[in-house]
MIRO-472516 format. One record per residue: residue number from 1; chain; y, z, x of N, C-alpha, C in turn. Coordinates in Angstrom, 2 decimals, m for minus. Last residue first. Layout:
<nodes>
> NUM_A_Y_Z_X_Y_Z_X_Y_Z_X
...
</nodes>
This chain:
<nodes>
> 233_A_m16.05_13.40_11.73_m15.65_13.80_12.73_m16.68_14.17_13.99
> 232_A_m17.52_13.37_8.89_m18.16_12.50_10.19_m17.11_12.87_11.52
> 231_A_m14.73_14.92_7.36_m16.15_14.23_7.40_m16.17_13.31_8.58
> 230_A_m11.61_15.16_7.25_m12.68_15.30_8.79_m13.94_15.52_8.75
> 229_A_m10.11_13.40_5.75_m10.48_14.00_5.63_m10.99_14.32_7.09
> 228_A_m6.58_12.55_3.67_m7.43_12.19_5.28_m8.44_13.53_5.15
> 227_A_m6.70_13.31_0.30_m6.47_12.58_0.98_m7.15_12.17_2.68
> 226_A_m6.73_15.54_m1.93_m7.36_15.48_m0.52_m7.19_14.88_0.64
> 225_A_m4.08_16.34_m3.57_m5.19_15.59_m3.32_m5.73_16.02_m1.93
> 224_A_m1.26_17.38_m4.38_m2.61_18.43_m4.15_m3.84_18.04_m3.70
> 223_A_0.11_15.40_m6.38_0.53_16.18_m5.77_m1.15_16.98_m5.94
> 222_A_m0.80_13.12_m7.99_0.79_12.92_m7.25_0.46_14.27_m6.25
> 221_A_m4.04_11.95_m7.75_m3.18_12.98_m7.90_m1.91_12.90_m7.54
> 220_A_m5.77_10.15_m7.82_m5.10_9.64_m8.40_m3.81_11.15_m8.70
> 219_A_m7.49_11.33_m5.83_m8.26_10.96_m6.45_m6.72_10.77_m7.90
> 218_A_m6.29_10.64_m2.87_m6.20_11.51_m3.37_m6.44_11.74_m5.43
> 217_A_m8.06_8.10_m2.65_m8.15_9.60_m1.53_m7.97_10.38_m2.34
> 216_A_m6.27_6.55_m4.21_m7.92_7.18_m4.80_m8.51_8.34_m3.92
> 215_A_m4.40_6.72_m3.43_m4.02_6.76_m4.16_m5.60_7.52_m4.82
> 214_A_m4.41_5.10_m1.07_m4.51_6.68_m1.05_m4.72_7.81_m2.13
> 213_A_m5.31_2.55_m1.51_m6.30_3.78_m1.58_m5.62_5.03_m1.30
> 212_A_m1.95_1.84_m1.29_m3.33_1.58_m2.62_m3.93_2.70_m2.52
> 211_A_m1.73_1.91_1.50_m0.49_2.83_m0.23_m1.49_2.98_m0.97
> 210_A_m3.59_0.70_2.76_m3.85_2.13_3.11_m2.91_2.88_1.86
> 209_A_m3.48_m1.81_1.99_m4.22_m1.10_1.27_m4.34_0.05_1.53
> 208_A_m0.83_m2.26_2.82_m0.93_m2.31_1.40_m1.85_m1.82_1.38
> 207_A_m2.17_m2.87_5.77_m0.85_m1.20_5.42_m0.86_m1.04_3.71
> 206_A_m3.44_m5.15_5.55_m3.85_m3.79_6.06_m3.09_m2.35_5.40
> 205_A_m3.85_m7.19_2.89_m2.75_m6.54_4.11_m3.09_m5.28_4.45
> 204_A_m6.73_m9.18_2.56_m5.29_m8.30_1.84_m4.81_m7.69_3.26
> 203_A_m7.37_m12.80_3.43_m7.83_m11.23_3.47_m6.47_m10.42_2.98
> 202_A_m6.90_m15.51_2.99_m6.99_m14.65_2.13_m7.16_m13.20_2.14
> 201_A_m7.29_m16.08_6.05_m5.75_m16.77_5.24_m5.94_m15.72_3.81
> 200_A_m9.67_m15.15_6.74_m8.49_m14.71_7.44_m7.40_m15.40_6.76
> 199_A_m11.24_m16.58_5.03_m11.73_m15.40_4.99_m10.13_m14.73_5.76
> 198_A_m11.03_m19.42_5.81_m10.82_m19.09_4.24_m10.27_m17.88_4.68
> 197_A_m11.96_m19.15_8.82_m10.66_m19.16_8.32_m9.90_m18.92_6.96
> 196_A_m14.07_m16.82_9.80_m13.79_m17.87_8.75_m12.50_m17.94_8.50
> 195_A_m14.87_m14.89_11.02_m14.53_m15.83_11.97_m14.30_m17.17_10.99
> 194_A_m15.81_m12.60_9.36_m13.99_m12.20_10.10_m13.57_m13.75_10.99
> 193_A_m17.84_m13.49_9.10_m16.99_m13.69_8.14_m15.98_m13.66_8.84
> 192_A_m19.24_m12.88_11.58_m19.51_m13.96_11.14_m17.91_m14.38_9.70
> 191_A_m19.07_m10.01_11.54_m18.29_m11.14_12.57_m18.39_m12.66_12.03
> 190_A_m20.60_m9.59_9.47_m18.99_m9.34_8.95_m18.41_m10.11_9.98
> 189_A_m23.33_m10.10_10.37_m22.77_m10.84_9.42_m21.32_m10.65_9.39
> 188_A_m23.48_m8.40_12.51_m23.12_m9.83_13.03_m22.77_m10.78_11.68
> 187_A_m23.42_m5.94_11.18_m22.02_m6.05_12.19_m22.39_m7.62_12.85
> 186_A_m25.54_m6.13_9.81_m24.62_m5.90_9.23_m23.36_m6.44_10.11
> 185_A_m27.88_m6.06_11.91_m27.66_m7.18_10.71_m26.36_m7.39_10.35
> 184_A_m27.09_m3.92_13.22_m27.26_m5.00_13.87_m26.70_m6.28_13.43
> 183_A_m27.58_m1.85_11.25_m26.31_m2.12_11.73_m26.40_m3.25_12.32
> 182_A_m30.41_m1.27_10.87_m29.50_m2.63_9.83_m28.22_m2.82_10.20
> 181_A_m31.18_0.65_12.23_m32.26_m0.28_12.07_m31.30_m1.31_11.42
> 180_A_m27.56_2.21_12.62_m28.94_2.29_12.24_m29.72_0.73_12.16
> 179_A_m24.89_4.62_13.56_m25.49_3.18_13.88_m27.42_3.38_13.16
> 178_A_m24.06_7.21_14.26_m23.74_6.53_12.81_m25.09_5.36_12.62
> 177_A_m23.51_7.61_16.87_m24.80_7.90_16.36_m25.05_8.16_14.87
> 176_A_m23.08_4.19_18.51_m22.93_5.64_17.63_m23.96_5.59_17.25
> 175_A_m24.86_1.39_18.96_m24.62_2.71_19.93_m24.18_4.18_19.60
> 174_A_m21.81_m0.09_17.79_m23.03_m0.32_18.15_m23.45_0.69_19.00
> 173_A_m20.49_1.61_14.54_m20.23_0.63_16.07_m21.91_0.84_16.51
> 172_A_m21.10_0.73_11.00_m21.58_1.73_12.24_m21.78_0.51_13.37
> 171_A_m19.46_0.23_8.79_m19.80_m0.10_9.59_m19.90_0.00_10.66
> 170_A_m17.97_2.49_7.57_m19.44_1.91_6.42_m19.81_0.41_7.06
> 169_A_m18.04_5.97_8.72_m18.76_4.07_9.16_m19.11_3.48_8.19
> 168_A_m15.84_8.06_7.64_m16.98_7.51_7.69_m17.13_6.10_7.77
> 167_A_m13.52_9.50_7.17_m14.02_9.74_8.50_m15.45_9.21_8.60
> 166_A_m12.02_8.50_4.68_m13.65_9.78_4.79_m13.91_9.97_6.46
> 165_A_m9.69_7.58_5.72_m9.48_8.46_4.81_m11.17_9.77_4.41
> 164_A_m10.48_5.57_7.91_m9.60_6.17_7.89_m9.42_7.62_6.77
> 163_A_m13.44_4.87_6.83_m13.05_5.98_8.23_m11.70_6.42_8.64
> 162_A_m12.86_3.44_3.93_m13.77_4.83_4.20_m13.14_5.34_5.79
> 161_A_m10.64_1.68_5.04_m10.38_3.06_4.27_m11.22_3.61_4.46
> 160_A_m12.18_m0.19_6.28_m10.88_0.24_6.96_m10.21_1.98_6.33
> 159_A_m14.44_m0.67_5.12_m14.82_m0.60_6.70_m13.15_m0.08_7.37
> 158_A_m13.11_m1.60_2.92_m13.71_m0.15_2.79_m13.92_0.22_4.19
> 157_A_m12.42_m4.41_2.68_m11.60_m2.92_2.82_m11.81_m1.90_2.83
> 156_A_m14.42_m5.30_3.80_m13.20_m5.83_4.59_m12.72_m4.11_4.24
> 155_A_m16.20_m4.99_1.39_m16.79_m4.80_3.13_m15.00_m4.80_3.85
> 154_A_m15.30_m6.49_m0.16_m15.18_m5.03_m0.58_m16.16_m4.28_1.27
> 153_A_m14.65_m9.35_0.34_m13.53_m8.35_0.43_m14.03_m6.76_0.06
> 152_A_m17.90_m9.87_0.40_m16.79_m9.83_2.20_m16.06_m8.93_1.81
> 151_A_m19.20_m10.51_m1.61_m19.25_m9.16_m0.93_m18.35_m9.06_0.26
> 150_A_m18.12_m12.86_m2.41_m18.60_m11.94_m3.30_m18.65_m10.50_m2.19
> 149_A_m18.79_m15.08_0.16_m17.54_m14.53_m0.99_m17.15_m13.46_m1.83
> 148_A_m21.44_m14.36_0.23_m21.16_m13.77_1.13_m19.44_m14.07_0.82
> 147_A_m22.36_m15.79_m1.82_m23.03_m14.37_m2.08_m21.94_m13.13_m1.09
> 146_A_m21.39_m18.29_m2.12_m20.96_m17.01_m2.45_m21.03_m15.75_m2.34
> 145_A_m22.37_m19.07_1.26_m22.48_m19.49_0.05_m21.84_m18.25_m0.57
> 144_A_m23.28_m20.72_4.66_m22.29_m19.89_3.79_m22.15_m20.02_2.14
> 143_A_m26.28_m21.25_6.39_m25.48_m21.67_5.03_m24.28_m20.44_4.50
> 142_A_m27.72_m19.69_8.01_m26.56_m20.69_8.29_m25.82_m20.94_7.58
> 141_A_m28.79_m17.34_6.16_m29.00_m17.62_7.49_m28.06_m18.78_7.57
> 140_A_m27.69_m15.80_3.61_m28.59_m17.22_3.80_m28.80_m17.65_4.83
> 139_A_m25.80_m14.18_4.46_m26.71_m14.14_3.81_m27.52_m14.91_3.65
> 138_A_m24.92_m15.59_7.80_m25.10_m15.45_6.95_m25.86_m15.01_6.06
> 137_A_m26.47_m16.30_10.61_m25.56_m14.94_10.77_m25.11_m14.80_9.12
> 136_A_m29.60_m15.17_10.43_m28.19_m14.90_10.10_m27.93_m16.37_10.30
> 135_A_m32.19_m14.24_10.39_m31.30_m14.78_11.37_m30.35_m14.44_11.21
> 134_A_m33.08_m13.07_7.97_m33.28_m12.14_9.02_m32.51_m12.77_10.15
> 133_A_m31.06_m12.91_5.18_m31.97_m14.09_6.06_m32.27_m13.29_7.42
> 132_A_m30.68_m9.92_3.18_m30.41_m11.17_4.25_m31.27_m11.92_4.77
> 131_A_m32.21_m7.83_2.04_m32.14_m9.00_1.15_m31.19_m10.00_2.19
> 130_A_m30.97_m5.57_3.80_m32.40_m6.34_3.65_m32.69_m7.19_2.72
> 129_A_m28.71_m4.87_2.98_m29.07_m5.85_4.05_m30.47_m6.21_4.27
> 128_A_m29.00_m3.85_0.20_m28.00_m5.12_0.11_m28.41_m5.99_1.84
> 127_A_m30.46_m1.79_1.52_m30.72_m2.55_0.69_m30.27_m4.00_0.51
> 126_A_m27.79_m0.92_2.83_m29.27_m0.79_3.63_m29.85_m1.94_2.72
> 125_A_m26.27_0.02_1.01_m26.40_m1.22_1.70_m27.49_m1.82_2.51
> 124_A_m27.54_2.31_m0.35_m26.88_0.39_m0.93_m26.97_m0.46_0.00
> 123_A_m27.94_3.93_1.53_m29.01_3.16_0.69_m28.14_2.15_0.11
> 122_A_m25.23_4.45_2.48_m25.62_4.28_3.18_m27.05_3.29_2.54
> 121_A_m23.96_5.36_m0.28_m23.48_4.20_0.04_m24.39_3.38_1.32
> 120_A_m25.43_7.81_m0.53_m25.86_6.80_m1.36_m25.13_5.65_m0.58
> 119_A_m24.81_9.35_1.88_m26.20_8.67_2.01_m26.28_7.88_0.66
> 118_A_m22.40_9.90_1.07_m22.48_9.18_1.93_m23.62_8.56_2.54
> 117_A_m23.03_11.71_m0.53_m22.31_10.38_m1.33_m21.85_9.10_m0.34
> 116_A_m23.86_14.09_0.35_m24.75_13.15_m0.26_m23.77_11.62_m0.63
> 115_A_m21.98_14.68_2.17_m23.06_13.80_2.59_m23.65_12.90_1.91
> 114_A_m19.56_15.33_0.26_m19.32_14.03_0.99_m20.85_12.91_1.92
> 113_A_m19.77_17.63_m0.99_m20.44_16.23_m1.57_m20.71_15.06_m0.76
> 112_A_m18.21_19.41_0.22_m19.76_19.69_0.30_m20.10_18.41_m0.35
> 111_A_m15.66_18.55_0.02_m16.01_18.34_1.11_m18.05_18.30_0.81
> 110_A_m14.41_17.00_m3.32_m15.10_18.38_m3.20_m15.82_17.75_m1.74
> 109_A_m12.99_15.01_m4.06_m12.40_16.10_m3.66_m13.14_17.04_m3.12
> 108_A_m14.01_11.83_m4.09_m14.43_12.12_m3.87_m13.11_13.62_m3.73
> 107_A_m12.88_8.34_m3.50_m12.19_9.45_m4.35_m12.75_10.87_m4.56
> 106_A_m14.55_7.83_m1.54_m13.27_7.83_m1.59_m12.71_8.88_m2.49
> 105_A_m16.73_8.03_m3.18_m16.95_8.75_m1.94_m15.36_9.01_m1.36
> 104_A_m16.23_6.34_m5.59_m16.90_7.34_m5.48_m16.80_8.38_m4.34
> 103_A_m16.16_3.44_m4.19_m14.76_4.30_m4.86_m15.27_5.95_m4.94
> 102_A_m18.60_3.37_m3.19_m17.82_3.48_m2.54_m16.66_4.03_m2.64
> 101_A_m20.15_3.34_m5.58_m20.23_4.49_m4.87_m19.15_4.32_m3.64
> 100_A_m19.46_0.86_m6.94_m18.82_2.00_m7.71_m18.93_3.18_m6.00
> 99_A_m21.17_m0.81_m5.33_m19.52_m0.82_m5.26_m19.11_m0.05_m5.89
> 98_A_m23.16_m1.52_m5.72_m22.78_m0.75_m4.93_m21.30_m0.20_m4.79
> 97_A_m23.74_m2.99_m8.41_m24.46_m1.73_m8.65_m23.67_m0.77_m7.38
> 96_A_m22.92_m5.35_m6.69_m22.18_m5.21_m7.74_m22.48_m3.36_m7.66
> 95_A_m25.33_m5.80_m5.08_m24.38_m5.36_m4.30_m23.13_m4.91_m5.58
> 94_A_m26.74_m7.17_m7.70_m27.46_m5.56_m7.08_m26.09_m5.27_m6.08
> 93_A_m25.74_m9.25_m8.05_m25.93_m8.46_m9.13_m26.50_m6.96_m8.32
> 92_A_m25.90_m10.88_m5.79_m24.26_m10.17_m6.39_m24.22_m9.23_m7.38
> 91_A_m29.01_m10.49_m6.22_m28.01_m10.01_m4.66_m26.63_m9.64_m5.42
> 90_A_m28.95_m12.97_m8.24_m29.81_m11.09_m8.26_m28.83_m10.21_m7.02
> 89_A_m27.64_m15.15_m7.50_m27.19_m14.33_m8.60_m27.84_m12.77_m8.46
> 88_A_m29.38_m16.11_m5.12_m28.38_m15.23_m5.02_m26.99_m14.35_m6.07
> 87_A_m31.87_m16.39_m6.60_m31.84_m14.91_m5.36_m30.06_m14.38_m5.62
> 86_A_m31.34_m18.21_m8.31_m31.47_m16.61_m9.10_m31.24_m15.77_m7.46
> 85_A_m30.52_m20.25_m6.35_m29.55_m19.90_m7.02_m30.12_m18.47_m7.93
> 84_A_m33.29_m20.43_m5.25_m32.35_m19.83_m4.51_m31.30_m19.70_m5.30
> 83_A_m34.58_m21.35_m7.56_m35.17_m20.01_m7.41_m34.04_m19.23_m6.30
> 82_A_m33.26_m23.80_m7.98_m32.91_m22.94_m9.08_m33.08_m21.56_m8.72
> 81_A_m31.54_m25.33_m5.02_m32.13_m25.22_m5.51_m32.21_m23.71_m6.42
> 80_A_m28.48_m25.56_m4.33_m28.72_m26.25_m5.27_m30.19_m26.02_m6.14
> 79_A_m26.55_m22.52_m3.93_m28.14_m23.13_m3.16_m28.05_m24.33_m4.52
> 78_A_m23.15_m22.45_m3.72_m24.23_m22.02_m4.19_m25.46_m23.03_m4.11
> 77_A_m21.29_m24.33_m2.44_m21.44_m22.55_m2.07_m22.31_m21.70_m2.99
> 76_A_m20.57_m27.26_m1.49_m21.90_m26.61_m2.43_m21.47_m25.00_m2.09
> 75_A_m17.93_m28.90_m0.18_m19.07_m27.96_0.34_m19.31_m27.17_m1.16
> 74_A_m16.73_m31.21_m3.11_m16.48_m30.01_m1.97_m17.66_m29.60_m1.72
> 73_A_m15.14_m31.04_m6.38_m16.53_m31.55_m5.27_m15.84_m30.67_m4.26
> 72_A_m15.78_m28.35_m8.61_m14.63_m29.45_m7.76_m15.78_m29.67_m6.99
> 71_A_m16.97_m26.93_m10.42_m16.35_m28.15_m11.27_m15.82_m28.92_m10.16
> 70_A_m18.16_m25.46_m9.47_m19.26_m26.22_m10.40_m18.50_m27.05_m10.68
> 69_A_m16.76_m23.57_m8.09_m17.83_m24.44_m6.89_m18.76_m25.45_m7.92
> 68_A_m15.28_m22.57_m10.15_m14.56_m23.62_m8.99_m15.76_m24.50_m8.11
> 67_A_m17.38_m20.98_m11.50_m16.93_m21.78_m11.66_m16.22_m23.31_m11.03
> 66_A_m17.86_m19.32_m9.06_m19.13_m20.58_m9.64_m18.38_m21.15_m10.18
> 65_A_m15.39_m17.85_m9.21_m15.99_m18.04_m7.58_m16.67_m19.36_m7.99
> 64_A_m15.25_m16.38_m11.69_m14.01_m17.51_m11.49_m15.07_m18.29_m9.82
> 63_A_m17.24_m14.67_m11.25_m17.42_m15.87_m12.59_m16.06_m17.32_m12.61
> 62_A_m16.61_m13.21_m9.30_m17.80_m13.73_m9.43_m18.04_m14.95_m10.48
> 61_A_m14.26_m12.13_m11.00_m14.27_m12.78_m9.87_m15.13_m13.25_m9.47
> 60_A_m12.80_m12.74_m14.29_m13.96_m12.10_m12.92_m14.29_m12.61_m12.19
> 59_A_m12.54_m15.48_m16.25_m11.45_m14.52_m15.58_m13.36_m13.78_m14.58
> 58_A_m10.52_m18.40_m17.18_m11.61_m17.84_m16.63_m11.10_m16.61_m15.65
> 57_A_m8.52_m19.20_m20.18_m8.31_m18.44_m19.22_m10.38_m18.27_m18.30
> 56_A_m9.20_m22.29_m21.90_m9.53_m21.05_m21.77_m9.31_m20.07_m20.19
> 55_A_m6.95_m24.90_m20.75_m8.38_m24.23_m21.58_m7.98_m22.49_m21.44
> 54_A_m4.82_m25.86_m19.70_m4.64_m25.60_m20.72_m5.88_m24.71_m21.69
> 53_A_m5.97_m26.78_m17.10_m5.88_m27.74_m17.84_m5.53_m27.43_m19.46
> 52_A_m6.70_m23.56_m16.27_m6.91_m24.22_m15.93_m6.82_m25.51_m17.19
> 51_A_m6.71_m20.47_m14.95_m6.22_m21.19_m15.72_m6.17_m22.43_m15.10
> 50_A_m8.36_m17.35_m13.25_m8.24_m19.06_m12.93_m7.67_m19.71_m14.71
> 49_A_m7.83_m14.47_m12.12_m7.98_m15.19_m13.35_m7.72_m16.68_m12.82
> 48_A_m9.21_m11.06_m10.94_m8.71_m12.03_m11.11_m8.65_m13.14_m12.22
> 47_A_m7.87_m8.46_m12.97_m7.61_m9.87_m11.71_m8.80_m9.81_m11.05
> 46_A_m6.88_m7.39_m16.31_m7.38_m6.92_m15.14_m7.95_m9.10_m14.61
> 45_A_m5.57_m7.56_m18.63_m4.87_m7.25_m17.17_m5.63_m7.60_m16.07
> 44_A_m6.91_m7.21_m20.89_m7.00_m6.31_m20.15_m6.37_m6.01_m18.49
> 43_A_m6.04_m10.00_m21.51_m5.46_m8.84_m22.43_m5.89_m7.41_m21.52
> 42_A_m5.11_m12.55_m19.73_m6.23_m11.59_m19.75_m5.56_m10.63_m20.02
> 41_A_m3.85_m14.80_m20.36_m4.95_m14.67_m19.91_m5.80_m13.68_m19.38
> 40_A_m1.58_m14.27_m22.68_m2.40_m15.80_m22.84_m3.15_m15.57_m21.24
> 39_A_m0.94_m11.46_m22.50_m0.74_m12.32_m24.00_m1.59_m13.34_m23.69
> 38_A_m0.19_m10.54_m19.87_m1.40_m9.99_m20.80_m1.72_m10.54_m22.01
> 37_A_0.79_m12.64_m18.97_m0.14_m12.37_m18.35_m1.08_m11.52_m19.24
> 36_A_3.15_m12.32_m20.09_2.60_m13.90_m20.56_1.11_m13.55_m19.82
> 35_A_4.24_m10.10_m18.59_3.83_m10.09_m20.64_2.77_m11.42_m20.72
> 34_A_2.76_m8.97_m15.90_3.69_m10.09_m16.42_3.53_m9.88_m18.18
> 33_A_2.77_m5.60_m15.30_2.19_m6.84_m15.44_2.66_m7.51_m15.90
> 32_A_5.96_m4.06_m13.27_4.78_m4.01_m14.38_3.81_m5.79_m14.36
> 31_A_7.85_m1.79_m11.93_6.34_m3.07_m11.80_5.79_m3.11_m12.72
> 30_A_10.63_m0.40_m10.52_9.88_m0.85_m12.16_8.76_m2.17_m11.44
> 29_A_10.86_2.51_m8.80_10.76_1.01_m8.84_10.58_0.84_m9.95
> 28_A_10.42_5.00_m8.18_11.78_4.82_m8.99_11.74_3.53_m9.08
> 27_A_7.65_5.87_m6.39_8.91_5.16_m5.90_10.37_4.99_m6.63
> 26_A_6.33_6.17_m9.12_6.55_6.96_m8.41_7.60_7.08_m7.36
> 25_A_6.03_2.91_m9.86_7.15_4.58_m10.68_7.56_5.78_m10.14
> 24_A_4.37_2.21_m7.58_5.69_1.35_m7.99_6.80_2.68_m8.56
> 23_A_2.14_3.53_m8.22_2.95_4.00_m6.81_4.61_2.99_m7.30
> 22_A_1.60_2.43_m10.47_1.94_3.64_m10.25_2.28_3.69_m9.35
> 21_A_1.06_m0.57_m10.04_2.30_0.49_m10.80_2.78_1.95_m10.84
> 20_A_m0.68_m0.10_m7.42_0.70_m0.78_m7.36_1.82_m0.42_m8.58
> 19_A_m3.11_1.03_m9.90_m2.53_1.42_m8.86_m1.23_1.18_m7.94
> 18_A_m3.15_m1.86_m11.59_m2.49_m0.47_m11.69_m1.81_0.26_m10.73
> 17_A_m1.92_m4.89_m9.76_m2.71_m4.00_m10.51_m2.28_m2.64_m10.03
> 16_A_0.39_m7.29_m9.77_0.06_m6.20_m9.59_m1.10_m5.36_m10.27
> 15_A_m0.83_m10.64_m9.29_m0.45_m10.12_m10.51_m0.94_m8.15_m10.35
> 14_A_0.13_m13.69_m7.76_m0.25_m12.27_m7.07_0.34_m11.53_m8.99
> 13_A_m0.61_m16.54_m7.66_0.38_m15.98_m8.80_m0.56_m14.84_m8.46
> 12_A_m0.93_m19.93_m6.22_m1.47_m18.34_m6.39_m0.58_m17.20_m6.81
> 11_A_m2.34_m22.90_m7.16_m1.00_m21.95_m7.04_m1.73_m20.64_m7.47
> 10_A_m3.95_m25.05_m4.54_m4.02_m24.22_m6.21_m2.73_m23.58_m5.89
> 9_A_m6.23_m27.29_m3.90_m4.89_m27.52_m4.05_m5.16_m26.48_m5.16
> 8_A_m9.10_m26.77_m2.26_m8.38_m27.08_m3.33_m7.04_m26.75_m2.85
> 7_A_m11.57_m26.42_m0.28_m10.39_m26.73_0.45_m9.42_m27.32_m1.01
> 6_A_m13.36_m24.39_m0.21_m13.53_m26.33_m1.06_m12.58_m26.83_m0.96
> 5_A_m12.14_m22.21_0.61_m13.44_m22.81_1.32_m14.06_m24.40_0.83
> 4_A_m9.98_m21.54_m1.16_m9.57_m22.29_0.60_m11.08_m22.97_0.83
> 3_A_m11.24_m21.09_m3.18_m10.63_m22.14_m3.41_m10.17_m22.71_m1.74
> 2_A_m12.63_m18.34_m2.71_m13.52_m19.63_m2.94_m12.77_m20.92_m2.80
> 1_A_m10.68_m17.09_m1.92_m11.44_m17.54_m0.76_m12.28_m18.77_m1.10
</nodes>
């Protein structure tokens, strides 16, 4: 997203992760990670990765995002000034802290857990939205900058898996009785994204991620998982 939004010239080399291998074997398919992929830029596999002029592989996604916005001209996507560049390093660093509980609640087997693990995701964000510009419609009120690169795709796909697979809002409609003091915030920032073109040429494929997560529904089980649930029903 970072590279459509500075509008670069790049080649994009889709590199399966796990989950895709396993459902791959399970299927009788063969998938695996490229060899040249785990040999010369990232021994752990793990995506994303920017190569570049022969240097050093740059790899995490937050760390590939600054990079591109430090080396190509183009729209700034981080504050030039120093105290707004810590806000919005601190923000990716605290919405980071959120993102386990989401897999968490997903993968999740035992029904009696589902509140509490649904009031932690509920405090993350809550949090994560009170560190917004109280206007908007961006984390930074007009300005689009990483912060809001950084947190879109795990908003994109969870707002589709948590209520398909937990039966839970992790963006409460307007008016349910899900909805709270920060839904407001929340549901004009994601319109705000869903209206970016970067944001719609890069977003993942709906149906791919429902194979993917099921995978964590059913907390990586071939057989016996939990999978669709009737929390928040």
């Amino acid at each position: 997203m970072t590279a459509e939004e500075k509008s670069l010239s790049y080649e994009y080399i889709e590199i399966p992760i796990s989950v895709q291998i396993r459902l791959a074997k399970n299927e009788g398919r063969e998938l695996e990670k490229p060899a040249y992929y785990l040999k010369d830029v990232n021994p752990a596999g793990e995506v994303p990765a920017i190569t570049l002029d022969g240097k050093a592989p740059i790899v995490e996604s937050e760390i590939c995002s600054e990079f591109l916005d430090d080396n190509f001209a183009g729209t700034r996507l981080m504050p030039e000034d120093p105290f707004e560049r810590a806000r919005a390093r601190l923000a990716m660093k605290r919405f980071s802290s959120v993102i386990p509980s989401f897999y968490q609640f997903l993968s999740n087997q035992n029904p009696e857990e589902d509140e509490a693990k649904s009031q932690k995701i509920r405090q993350g964000v809550e949090k994560f939205v009170d560190q917004m510009d109280a206007e908007g419609p961006y984390f930074f009120g007009s300005r689009f900058t990483l912060v809001d690169i950084f947190a879109a795709p795990f908003f994109d796909r969870f707002r589709l898996m948590l209520p398909f697979y937990r039966s839970f809002a992790l963006i409460p409609e307007e008016g349910s009785e899900g909805d709270t003091h920060w839904g407001p915030r929340l549901r004009q920032w994601m319109g705000a994204i869903d209206s970016r073109p970067a944001f719609q040429k890069t977003k993942g494929d709906y149906q791919l991620y429902l194979r993917i997560y099921e995978s964590y529904a059913n907390n990586h089980k071939e057989e016996g998982g939990r999978g669709r649930s009737e929390f928040g029903k």
